[in-house]
N, CA, C and O atoms as a GROMACS GRO file, in nm:
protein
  536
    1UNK      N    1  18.236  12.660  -4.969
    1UNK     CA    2  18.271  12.784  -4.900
    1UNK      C    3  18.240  12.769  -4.752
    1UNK      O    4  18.134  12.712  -4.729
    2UNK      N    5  18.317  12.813  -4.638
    2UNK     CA    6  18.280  12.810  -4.572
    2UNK      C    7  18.158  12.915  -4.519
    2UNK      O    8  18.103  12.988  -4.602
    3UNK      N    9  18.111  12.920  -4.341
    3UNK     CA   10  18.068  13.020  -4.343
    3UNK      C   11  18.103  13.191  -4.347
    3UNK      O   12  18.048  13.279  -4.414
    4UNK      N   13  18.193  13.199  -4.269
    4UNK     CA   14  18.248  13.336  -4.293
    4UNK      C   15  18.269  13.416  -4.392
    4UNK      O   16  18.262  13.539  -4.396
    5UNK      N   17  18.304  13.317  -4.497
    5UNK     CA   18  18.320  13.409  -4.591
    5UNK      C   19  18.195  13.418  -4.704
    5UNK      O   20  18.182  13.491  -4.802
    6UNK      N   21  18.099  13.299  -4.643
    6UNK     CA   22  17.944  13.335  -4.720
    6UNK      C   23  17.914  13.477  -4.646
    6UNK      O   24  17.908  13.589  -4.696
    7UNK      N   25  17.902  13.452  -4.566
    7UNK     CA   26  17.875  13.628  -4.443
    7UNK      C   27  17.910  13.767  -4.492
    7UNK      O   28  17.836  13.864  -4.508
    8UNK      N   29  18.057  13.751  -4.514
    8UNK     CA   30  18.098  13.854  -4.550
    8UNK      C   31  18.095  13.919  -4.699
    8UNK      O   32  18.126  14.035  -4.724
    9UNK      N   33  18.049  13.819  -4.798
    9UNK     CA   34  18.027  13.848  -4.898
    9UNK      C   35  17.875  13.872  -4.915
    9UNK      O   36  17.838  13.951  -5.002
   10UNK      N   37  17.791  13.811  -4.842
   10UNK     CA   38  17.630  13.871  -4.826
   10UNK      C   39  17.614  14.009  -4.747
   10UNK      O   40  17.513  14.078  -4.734
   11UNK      N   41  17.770  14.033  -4.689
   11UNK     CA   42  17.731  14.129  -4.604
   11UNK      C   43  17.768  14.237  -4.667
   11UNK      O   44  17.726  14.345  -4.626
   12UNK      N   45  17.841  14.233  -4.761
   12UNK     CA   46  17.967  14.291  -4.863
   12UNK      C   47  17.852  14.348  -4.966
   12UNK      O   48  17.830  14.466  -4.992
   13UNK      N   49  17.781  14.225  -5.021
   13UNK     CA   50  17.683  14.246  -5.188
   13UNK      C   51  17.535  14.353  -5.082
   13UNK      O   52  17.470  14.444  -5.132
   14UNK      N   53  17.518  14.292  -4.903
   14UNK     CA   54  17.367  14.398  -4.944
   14UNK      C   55  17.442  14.547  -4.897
   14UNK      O   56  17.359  14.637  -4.907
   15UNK      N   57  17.589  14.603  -4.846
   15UNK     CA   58  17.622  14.706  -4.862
   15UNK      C   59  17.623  14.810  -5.005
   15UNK      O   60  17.589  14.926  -5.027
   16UNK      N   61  17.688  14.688  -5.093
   16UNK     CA   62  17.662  14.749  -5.214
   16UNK      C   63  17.560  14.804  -5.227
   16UNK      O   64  17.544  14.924  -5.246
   17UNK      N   65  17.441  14.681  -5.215
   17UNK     CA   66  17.315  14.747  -5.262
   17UNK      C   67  17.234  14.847  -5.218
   17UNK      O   68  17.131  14.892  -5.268
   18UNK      N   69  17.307  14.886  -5.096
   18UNK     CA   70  17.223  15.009  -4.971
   18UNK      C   71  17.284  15.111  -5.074
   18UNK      O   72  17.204  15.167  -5.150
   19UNK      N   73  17.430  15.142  -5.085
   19UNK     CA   74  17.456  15.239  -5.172
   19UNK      C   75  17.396  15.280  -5.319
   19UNK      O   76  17.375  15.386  -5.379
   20UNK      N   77  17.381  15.158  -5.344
   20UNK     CA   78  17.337  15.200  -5.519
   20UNK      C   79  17.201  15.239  -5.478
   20UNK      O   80  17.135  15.288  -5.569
   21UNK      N   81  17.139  15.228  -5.354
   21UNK     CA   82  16.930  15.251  -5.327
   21UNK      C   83  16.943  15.395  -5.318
   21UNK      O   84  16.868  15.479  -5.367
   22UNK      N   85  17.044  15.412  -5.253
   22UNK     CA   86  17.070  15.575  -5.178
   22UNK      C   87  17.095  15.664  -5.285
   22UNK      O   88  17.118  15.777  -5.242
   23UNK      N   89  17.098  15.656  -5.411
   23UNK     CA   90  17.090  15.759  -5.514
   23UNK      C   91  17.123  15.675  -5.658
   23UNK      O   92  17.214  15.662  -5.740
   24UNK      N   93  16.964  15.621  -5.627
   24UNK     CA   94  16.936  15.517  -5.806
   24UNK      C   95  16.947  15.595  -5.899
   24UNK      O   96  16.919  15.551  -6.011
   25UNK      N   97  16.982  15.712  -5.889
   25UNK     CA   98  16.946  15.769  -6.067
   25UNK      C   99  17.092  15.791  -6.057
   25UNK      O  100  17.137  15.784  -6.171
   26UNK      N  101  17.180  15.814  -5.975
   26UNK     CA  102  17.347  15.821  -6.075
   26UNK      C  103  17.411  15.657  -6.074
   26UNK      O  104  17.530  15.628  -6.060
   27UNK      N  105  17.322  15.582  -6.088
   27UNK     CA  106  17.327  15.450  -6.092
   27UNK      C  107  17.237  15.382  -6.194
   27UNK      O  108  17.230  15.260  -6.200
   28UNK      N  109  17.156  15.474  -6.286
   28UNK     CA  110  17.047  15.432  -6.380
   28UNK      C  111  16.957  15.332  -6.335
   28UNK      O  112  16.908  15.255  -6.417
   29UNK      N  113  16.932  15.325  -6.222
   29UNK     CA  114  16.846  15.241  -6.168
   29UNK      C  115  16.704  15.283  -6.138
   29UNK      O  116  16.621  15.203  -6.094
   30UNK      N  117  16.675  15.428  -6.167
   30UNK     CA  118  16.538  15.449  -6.225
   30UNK      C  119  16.550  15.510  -6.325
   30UNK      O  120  16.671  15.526  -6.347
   31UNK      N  121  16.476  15.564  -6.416
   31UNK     CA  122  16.457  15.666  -6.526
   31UNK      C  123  16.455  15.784  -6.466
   31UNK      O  124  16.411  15.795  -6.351
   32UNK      N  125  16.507  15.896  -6.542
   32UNK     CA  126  16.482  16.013  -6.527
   32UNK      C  127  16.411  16.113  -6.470
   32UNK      O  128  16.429  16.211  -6.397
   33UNK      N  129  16.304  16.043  -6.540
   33UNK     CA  130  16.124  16.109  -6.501
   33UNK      C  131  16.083  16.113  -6.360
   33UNK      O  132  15.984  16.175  -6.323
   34UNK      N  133  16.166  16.040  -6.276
   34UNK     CA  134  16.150  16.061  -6.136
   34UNK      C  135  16.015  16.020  -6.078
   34UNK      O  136  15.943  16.075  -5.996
   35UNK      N  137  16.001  15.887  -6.157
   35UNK     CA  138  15.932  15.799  -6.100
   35UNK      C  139  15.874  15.755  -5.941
   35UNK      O  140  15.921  15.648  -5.901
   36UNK      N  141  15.779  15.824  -5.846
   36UNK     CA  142  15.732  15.777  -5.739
   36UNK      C  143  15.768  15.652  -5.710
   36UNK      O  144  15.850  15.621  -5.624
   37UNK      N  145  15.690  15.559  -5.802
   37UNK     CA  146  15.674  15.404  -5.715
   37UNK      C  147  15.822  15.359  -5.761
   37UNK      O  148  15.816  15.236  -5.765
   38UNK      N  149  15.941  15.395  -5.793
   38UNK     CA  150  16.071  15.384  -5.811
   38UNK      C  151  16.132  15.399  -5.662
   38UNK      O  152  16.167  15.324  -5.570
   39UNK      N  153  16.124  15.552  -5.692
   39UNK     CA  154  16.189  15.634  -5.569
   39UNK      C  155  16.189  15.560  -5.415
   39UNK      O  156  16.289  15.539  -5.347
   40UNK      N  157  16.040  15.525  -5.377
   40UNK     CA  158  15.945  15.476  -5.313
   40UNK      C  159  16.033  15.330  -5.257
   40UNK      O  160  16.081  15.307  -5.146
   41UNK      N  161  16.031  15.241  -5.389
   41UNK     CA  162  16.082  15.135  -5.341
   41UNK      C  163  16.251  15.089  -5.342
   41UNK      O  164  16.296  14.980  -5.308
   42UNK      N  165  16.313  15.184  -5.382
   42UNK     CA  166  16.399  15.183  -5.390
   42UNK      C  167  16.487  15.226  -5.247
   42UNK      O  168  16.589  15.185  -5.191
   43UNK      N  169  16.366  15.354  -5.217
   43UNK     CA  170  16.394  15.389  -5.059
   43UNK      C  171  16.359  15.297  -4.958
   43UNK      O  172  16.424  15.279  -4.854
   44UNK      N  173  16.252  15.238  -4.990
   44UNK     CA  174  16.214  15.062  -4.857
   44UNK      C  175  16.323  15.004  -4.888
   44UNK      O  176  16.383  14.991  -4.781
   45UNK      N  177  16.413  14.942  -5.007
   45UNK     CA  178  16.507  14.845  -4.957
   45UNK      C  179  16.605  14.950  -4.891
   45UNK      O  180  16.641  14.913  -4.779
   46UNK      N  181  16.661  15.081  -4.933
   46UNK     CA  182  16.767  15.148  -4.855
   46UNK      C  183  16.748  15.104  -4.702
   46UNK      O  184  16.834  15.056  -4.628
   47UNK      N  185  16.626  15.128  -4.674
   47UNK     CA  186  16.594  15.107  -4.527
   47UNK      C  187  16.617  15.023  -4.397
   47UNK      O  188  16.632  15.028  -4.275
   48UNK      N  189  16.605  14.919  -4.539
   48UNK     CA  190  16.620  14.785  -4.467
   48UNK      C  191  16.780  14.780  -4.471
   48UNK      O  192  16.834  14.785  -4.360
   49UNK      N  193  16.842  14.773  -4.556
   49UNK     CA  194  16.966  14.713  -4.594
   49UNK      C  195  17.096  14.841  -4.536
   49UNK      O  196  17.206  14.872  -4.582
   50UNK      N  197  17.008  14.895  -4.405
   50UNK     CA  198  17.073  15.002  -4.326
   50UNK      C  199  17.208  14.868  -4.273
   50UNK      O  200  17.330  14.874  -4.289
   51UNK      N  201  17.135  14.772  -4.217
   51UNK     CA  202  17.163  14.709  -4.112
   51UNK      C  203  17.298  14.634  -4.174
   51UNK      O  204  17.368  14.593  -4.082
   52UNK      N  205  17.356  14.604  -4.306
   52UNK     CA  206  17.431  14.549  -4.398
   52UNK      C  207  17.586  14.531  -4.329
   52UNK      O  208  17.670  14.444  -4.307
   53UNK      N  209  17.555  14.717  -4.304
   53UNK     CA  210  17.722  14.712  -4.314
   53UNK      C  211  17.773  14.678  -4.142
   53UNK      O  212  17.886  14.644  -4.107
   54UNK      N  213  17.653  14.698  -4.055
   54UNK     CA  214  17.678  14.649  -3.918
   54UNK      C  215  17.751  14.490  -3.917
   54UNK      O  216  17.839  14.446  -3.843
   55UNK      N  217  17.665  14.415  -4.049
   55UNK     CA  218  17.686  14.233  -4.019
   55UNK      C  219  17.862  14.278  -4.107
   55UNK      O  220  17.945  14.217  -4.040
   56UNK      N  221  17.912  14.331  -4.185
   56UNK     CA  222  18.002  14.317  -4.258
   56UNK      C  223  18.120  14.374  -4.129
   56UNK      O  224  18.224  14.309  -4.138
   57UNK      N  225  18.121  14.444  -4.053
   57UNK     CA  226  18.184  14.551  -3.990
   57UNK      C  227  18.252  14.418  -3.880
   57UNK      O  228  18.373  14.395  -3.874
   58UNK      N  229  18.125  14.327  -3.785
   58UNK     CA  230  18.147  14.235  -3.723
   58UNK      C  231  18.211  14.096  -3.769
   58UNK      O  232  18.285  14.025  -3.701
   59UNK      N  233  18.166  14.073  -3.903
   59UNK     CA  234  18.198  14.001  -4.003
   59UNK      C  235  18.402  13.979  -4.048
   59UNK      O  236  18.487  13.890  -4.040
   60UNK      N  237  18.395  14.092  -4.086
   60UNK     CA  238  18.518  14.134  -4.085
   60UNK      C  239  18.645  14.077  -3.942
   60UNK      O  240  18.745  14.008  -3.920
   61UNK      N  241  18.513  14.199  -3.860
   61UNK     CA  242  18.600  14.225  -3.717
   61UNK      C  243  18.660  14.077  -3.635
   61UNK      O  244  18.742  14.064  -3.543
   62UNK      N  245  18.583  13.976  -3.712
   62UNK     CA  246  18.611  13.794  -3.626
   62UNK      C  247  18.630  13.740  -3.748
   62UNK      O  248  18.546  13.651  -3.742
   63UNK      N  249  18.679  13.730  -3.851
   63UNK     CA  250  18.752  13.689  -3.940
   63UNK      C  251  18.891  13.639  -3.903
   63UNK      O  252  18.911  13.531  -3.848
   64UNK      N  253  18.966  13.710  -3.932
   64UNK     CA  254  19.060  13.707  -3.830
   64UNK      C  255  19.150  13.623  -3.697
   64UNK      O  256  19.258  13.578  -3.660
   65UNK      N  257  19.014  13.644  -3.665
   65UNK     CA  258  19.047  13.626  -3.470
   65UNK      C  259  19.043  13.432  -3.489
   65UNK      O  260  19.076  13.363  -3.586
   66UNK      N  261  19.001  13.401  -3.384
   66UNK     CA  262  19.057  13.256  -3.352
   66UNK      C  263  18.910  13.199  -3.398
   66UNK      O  264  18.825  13.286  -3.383
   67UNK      N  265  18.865  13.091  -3.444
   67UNK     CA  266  18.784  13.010  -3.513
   67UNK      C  267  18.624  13.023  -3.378
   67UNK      O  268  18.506  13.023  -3.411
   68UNK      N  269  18.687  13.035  -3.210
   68UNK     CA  270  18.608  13.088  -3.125
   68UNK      C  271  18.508  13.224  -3.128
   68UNK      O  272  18.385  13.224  -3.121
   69UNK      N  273  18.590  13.331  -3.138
   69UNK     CA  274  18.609  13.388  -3.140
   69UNK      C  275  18.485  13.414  -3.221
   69UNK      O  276  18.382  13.451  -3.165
   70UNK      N  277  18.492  13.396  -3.356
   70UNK     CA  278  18.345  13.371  -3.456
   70UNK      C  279  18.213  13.286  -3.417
   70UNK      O  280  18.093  13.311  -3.432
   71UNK      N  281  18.293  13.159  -3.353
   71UNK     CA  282  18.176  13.109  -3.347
   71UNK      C  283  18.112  13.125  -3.226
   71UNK      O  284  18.004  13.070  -3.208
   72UNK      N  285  18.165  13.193  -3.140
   72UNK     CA  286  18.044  13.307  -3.059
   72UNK      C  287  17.935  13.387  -3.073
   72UNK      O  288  17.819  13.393  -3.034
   73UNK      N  289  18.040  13.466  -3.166
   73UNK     CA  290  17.969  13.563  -3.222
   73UNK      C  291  17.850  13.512  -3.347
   73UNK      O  292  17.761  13.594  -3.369
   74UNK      N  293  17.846  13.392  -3.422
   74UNK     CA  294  17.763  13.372  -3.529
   74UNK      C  295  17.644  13.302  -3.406
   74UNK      O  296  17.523  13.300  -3.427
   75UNK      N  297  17.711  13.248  -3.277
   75UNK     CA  298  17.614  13.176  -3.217
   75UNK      C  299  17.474  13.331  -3.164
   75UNK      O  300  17.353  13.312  -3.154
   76UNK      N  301  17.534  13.445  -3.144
   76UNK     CA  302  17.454  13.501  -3.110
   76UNK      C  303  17.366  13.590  -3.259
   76UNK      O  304  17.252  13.636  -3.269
   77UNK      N  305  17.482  13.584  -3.355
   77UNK     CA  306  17.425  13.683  -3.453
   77UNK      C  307  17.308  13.560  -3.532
   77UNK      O  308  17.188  13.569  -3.507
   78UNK      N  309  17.344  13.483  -3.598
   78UNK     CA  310  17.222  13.356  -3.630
   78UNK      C  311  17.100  13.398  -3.595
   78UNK      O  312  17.025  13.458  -3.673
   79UNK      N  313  17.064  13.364  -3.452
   79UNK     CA  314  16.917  13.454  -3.455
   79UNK      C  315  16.853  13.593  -3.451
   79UNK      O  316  16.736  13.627  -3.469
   80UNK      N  317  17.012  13.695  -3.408
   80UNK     CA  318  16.984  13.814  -3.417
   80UNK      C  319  16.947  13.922  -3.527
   80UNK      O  320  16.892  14.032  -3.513
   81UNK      N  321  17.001  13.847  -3.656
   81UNK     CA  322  17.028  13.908  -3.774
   81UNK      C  323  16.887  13.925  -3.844
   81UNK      O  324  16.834  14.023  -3.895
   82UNK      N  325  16.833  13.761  -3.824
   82UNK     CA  326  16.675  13.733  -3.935
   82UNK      C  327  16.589  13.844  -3.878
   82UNK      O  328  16.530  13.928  -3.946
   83UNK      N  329  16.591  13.829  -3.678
   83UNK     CA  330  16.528  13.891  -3.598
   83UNK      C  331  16.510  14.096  -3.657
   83UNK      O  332  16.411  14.164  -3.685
   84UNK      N  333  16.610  14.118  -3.652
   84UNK     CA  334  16.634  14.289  -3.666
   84UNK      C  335  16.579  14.251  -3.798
   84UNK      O  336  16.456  14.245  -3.796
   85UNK      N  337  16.636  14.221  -3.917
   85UNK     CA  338  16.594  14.207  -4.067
   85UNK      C  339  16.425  14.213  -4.036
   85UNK      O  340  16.353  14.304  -4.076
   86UNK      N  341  16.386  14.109  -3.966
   86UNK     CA  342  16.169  14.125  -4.000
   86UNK      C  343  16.140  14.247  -3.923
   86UNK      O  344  16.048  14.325  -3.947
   87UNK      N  345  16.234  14.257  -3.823
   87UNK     CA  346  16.161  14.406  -3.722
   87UNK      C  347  16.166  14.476  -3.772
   87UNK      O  348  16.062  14.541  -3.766
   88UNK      N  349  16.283  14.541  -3.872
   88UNK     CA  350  16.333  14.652  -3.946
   88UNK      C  351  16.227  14.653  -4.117
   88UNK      O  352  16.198  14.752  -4.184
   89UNK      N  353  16.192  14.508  -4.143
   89UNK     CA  354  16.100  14.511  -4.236
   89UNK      C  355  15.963  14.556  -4.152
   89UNK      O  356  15.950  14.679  -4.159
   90UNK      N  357  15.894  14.513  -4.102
   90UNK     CA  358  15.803  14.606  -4.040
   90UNK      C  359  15.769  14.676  -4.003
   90UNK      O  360  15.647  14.687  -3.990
   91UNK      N  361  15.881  14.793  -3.948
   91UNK     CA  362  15.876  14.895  -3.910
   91UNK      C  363  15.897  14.989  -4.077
   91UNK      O  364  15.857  15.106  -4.078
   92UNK      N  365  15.955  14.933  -4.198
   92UNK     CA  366  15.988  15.017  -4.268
   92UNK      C  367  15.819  14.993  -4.359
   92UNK      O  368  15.765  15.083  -4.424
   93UNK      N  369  15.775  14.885  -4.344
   93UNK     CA  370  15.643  14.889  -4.425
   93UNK      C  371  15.502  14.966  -4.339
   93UNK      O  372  15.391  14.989  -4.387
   94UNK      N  373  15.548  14.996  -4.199
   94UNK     CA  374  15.421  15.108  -4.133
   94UNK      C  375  15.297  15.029  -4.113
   94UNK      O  376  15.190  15.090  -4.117
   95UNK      N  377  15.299  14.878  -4.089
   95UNK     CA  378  15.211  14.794  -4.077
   95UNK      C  379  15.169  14.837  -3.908
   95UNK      O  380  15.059  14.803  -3.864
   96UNK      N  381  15.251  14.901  -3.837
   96UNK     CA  382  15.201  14.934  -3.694
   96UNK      C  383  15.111  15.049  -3.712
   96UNK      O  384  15.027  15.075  -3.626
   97UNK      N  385  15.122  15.124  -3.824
   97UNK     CA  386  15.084  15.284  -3.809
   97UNK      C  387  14.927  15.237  -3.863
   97UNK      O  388  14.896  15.161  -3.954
   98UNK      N  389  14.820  15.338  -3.744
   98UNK     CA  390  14.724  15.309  -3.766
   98UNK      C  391  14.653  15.471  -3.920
   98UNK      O  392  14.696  15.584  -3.940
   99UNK      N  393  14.536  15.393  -3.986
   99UNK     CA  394  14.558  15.470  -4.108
   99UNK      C  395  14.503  15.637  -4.055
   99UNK      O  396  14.522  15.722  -4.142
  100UNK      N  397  14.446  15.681  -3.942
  100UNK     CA  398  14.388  15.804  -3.912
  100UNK      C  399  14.520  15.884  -3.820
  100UNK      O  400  14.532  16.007  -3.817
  101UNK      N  401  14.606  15.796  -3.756
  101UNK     CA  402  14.675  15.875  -3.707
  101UNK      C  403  14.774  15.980  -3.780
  101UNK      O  404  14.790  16.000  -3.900
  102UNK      N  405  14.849  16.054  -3.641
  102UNK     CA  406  14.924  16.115  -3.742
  102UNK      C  407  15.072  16.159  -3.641
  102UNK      O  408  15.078  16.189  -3.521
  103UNK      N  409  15.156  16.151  -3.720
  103UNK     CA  410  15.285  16.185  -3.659
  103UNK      C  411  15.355  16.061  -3.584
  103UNK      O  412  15.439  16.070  -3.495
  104UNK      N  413  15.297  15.934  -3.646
  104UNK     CA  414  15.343  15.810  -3.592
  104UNK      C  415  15.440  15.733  -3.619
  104UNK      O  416  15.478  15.637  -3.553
  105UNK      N  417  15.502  15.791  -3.762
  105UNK     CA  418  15.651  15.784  -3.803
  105UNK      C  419  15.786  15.844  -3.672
  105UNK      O  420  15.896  15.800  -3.640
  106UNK      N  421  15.737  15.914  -3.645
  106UNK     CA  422  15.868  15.968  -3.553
  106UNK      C  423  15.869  15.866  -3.472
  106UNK      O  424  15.902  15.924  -3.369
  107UNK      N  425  15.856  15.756  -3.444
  107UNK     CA  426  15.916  15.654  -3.363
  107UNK      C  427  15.988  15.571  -3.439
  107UNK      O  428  16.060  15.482  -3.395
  108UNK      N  429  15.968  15.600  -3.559
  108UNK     CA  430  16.024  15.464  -3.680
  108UNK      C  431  16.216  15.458  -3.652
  108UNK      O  432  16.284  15.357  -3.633
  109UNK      N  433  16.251  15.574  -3.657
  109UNK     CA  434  16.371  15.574  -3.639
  109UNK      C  435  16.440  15.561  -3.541
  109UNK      O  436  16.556  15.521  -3.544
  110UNK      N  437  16.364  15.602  -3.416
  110UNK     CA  438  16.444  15.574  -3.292
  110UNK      C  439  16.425  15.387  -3.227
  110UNK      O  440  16.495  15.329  -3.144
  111UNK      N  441  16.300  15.332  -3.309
  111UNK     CA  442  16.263  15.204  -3.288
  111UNK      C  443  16.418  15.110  -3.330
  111UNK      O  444  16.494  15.037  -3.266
  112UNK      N  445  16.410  15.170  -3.506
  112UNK     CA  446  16.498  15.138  -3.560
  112UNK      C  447  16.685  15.148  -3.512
  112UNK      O  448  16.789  15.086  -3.536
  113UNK      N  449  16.654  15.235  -3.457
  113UNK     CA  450  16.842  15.290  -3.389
  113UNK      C  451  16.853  15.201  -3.269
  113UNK      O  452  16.962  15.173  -3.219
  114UNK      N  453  16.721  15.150  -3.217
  114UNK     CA  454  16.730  15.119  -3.043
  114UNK      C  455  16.760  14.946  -3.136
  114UNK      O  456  16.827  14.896  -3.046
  115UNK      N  457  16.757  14.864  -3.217
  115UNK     CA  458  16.730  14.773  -3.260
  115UNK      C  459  16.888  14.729  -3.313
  115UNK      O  460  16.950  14.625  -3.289
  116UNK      N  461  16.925  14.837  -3.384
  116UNK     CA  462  17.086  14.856  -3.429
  116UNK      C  463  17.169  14.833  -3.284
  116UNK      O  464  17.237  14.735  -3.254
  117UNK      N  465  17.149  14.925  -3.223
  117UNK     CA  466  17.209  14.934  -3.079
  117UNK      C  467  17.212  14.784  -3.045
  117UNK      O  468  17.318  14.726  -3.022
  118UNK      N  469  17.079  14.717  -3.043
  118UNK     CA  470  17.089  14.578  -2.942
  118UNK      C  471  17.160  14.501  -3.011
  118UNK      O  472  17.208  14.410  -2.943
  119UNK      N  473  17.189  14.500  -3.125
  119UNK     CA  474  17.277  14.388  -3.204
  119UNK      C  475  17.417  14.436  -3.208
  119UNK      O  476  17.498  14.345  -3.225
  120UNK      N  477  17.476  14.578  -3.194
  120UNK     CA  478  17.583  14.583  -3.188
  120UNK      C  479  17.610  14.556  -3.032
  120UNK      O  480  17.701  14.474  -3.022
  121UNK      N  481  17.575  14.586  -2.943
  121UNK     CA  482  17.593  14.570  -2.795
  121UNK      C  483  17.629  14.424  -2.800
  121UNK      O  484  17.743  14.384  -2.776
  122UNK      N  485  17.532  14.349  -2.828
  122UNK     CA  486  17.525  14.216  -2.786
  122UNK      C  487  17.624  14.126  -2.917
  122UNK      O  488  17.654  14.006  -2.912
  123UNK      N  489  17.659  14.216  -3.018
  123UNK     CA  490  17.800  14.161  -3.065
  123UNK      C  491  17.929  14.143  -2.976
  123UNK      O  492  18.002  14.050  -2.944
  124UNK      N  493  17.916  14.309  -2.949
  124UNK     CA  494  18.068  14.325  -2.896
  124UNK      C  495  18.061  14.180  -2.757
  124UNK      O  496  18.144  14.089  -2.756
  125UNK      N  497  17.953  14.188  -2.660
  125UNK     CA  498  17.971  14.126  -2.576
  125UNK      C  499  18.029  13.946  -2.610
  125UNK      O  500  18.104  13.867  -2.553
  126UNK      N  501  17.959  13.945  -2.715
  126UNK     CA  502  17.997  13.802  -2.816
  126UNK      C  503  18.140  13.800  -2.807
  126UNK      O  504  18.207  13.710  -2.757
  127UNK      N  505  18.187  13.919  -2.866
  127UNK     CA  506  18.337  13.901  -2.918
  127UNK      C  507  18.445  13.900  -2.799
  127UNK      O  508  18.553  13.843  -2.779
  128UNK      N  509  18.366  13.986  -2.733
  128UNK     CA  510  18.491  13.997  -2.639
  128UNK      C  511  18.490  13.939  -2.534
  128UNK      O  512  18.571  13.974  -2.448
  129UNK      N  513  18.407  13.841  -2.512
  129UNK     CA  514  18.387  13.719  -2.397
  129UNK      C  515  18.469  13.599  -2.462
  129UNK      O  516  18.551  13.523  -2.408
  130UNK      N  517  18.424  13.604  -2.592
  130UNK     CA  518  18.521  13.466  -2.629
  130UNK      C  519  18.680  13.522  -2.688
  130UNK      O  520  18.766  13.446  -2.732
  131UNK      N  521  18.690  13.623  -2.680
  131UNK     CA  522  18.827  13.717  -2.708
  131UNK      C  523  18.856  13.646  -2.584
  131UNK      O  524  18.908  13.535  -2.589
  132UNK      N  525  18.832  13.690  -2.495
  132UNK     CA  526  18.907  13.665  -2.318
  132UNK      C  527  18.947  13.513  -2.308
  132UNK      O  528  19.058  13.463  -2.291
  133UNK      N  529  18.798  13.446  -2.327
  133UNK     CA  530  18.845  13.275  -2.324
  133UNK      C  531  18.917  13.248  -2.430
  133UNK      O  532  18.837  13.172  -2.485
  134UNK      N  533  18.996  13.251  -2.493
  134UNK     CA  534  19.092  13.204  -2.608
  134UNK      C  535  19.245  13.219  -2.610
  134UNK      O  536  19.309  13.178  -2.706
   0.00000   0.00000   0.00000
C-alpha cells in the first residue's frame, strides 16, 4: 500500500472511532448501568481522536492533487501529527493540572483549539505553496 492511502484509512478508522466514543451506549460499547470508568474512558479517547477527521479532511484534500502536492504536505504533517497527538494526550490526561487548584480545565480547550489551528494553518500553507509550484 502506498502511503496515502495508509493515511486516509487511519484517518478514516480513528474518525470512526471518535463517533462510536461520542455516544457508546447506542453503540453497545458500555452496558447500560452507566458505568463511570466506561463513560470516563471512553470520553479520553473521544478527546483525543478530535484531531482524526482534520488528518482525513487534508488527507483527502491532496489525494488527488499532483504526487507534490502531498508530499509537501506529509513533509510537514509527519512531525506535526505525533506532535498535536502527545500534546492533545496530555492535555486530555490533566498531567499539567496541579491537584489543589481549581478552575484549571478552562484552558484545556482553548490550548487544545490553538493546537488544531496550528496544524490546519500550517497545512493549508503546505498545500498551497506546492499547489503554486506544480
Amino acid at each position: 500500500m502506498n502511503t496515502k492511502l495508509i493515511i486516509i484509512l487511519g484517518s478514516m478508522l480513528g474518525t470512526v472511532i471518535l463517533f462510536t466514543m461520542r455516544s457508546p451506549l447506542a453503540v453497545n460499547f458500555c452496558d447500560n448501568t452507566g458505568s463511570f470508568s466506561c463513560f470516563s474512558n471512553t470520553e479520553f479517547l473521544h478527546n483525543i481522536l478530535i484531531f482524526a477527521p482534520f488528518i482525513l479532511f487534508f488527507s483527502i484534500l491532496t489525494y488527488r492533487m499532483s504526487g507534490q502536492v502531498f508530499t509537501a504536505w506529509w513533509r510537514f504533517a509527519k512531525y506535526a501529527i505525533p506532535t498535536v497527538l502527545l500534546l492533545s494526550t496530555v492535555i486530555n490526561l490533566e498531567l499539567h493540572h496541579s491537584p489543589a487548584g481549581q478552575m484549571q480545565g478552562m484552558f484545556d480547550a482553548p490550548a487544545l483549539g490553538l493546537l488544531y489551528f496550528i496544524f490546519t494553518i500550517g497545512s493549508i500553507i503546505q498545500v498551497v505553496r506546492a499547489y503554486r509550484n506544480s
